[in-house]
C-alpha positions in Angstrom: 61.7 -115.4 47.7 58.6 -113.0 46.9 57.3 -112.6 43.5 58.0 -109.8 41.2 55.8 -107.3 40.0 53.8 -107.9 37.4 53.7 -105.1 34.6 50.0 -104.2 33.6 50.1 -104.1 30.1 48.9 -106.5 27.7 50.6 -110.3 27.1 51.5 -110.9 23.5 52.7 -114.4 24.0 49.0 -116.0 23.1 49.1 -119.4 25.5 50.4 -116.9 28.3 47.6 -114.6 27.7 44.7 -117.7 28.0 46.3 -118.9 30.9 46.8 -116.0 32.9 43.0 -115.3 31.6 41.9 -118.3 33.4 43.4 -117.8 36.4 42.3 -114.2 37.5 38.8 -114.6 35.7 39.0 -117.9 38.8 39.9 -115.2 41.0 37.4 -113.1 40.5 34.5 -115.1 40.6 36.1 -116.9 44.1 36.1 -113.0 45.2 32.8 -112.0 43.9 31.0 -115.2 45.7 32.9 -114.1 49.1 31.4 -110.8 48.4 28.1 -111.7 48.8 28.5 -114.5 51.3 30.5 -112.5 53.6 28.5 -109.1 52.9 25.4 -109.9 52.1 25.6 -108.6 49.1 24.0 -108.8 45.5 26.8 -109.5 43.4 26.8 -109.7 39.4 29.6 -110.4 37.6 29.7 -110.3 33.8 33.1 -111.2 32.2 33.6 -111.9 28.2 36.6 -113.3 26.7 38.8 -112.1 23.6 37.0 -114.6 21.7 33.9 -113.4 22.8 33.0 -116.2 25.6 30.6 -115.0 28.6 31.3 -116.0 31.8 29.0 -114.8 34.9 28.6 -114.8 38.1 25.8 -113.3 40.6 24.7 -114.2 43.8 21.2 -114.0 43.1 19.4 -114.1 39.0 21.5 -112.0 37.4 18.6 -110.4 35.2 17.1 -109.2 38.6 20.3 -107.9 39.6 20.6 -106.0 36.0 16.6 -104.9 36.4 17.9 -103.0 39.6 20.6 -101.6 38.2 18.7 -100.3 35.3 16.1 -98.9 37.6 18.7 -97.3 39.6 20.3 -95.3 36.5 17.3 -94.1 35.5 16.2 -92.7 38.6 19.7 -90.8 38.5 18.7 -89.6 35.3 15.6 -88.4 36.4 17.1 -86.6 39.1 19.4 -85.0 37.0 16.8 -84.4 34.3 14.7 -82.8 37.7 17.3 -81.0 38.8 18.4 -79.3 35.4 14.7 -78.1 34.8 14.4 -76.8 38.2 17.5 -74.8 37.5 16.3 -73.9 34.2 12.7 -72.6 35.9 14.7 -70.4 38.1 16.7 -68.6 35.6 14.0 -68.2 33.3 11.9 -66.8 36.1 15.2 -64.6 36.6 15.0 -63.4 33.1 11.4 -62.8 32.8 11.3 -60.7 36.2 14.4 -58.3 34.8 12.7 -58.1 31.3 9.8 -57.0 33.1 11.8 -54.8 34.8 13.6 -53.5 32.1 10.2 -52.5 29.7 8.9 -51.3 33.2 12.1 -48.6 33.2 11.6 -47.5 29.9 7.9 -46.6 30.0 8.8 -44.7 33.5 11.6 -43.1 30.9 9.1 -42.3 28.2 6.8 -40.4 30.5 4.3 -43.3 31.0 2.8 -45.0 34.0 4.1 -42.6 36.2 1.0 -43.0 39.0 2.4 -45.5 40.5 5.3 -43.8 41.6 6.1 -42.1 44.8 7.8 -39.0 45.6 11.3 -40.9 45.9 10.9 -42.9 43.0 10.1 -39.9 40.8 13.0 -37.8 42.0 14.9 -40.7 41.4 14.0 -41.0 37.7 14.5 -36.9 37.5 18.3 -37.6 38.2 18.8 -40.3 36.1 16.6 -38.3 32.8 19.3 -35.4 33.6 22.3 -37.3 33.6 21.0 -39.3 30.6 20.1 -36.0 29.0 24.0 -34.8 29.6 25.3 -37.7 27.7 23.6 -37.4 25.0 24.2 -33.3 25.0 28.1 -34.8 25.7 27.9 -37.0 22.7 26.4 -35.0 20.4 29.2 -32.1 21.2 31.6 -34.6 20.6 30.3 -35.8 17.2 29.8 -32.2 15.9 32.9 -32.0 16.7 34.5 -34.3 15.1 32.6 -33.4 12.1 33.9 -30.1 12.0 37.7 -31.3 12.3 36.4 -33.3 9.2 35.5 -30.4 7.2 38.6 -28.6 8.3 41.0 -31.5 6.6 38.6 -31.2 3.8 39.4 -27.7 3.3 43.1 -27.6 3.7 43.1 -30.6 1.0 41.0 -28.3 -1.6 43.0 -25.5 -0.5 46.3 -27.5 -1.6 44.7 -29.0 -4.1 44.2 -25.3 -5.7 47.5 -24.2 -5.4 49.0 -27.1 -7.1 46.6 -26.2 -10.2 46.7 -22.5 -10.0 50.9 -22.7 -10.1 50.9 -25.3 -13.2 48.2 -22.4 -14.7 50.7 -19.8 -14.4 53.7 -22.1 -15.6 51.3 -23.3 -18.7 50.7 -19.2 -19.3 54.7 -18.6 -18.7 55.4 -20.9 -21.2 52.8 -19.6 -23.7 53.9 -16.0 -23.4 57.8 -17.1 -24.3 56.6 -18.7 -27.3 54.6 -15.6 -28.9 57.3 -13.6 -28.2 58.9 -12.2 -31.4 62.9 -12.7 -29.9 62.1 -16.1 -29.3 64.1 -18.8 -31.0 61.5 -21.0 -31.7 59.5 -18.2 -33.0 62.3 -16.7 -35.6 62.7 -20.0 -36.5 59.3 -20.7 -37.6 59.3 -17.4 -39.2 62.4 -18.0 -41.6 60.5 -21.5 -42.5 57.6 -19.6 -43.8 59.8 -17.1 -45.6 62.1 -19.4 -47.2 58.8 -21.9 -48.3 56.9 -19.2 -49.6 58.9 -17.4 -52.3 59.7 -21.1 -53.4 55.9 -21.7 -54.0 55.1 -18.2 -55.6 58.3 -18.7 -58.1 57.3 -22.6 -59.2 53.8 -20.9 -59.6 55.1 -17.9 -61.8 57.3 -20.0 -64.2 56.0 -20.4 -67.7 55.7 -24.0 -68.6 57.4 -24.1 -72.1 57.5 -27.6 -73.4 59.8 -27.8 -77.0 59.6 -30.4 -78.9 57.0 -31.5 -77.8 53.4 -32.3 -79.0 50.8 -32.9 -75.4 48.2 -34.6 -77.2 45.0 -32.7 -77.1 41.2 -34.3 -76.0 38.8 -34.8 -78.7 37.0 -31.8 -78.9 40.2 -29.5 -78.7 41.5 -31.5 -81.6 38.2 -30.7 -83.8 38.1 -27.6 -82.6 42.0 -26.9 -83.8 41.3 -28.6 -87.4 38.4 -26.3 -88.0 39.9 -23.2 -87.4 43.2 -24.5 -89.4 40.8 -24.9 -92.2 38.6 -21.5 -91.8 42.4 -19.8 -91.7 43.5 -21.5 -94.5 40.6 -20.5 -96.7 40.7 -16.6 -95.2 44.3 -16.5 -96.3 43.0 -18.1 -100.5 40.4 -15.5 -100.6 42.4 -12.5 -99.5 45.4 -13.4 -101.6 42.9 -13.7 -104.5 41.9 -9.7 -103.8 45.4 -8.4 -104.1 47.8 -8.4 -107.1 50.7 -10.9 -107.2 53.8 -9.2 -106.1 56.2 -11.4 -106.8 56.6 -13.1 -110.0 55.3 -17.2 -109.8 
């Protein structure tokens, strides 16, 4: 009866775990040693356990084995590292040659360095300065003419922007007129206010102020005043009685 298969995924039983640990790291060793025996191979196996245990194997020193290996990786390395700047030179040299290219175009545009160009080349250049030369023309047209449909908007906003306050003018004026109109309501109205208020101050104003029995009490200097002429009357009346018979019997 055949074995089953074994499910790779770890063993959480801890004694099953050590012993099966034992028995493949066995295993591996037996097959690392045929290896090199069989292959003539330098073999180096390093193994270390959950608890942190090295075991190792190698068919020569191991160090020497690890030496090559570390000189073997960083030869890679270089080569990769020499690869990568090789590629990096020739897209640099890329770039450099169209930038050169590039400012070489532009003073051929500008009108400079033109000796070195033959009849092709310059006709050539003529072309592309017209057809350059139409684009801008092209793109000026169409900006000057967008600008204009921008002024255009402009003016039909003012334009409804004066109607709106030339029509609440003529309703402000409408409305003005029909109150100075003499028919008007409001107007009559006001009218008979100042005709009824008016007569009413004129009459209060017009009315003697008659105060009986009553004496107002006069300032200081009306009083003195009063007493003096009381007393110059008094003595007026002794001396002129004094001038005249007595009519009457005393």
């Amino acid at each position: 009866m055949g074995r089953g298969r074994v499910v790779l995924e770890r063993i959480e039983n801890k004694i099953n775990r050590q012993v099966t640990f034992s028995k493949r790291r066995n295993g591996l060793l037996k097959k690392a040693y045929e290896l090199s025996v069989l292959c003539d191979a330098e073999v180096a196996l390093i193994i270390f356990s959950s608890h942190g245990k090295l075991f190792e194997f190698g068919s020569t020193e191991v160090d020497k084995i690890l030496e090559r290996y570390r000189q073997c990786c960083y030869s890679q390395a270089n080569n990769v590292v020499e690869e990568g700047t090789q590629t990096l030179y020739q897209e640099v040299s890329r770039l450099r040659a169209n930038y050169e290219s590039l400012q070489r175009s532009q003073r051929h545009m500008l009108g400079e360095d033109l000796e070195s160009l033959n009849l092709k080349e310059l006709q050539h250049l003529e072309k592309q300065l017209d057809r350059t030369l139409s684009q801008a023309r092209q793109r000026k047209t169409e900006m000057m003419l967008e600008r204009l449909e921008g002024l255009r908007k402009k003016e039909q906003d003012l334009g409804e922007i004066n109607k709106q306050l030339k029509s609440k003018l003529e309703e402000h004026g409408q409305r003005t007129e029909a109150i100075q109109e003499p028919g008007n309501p409001s107007t009559v109205a006001r009218d008979n206010q100042l005709k009824v208020h008016t007569p009413q101050a004129n009459h209060k104003d017009s009315e003697p102020n008659l105060q009986m029995g009553y004496n107002q009490p006069l300032p200081p200097e009306e009083a003195m005043a009063t007493r003096n002429l009381a007393g110059g009357s008094s003595r007026n009346q002794g001396w002129l009685l004094e001038g005249f018979p007595q009519a009457f019997p005393t």
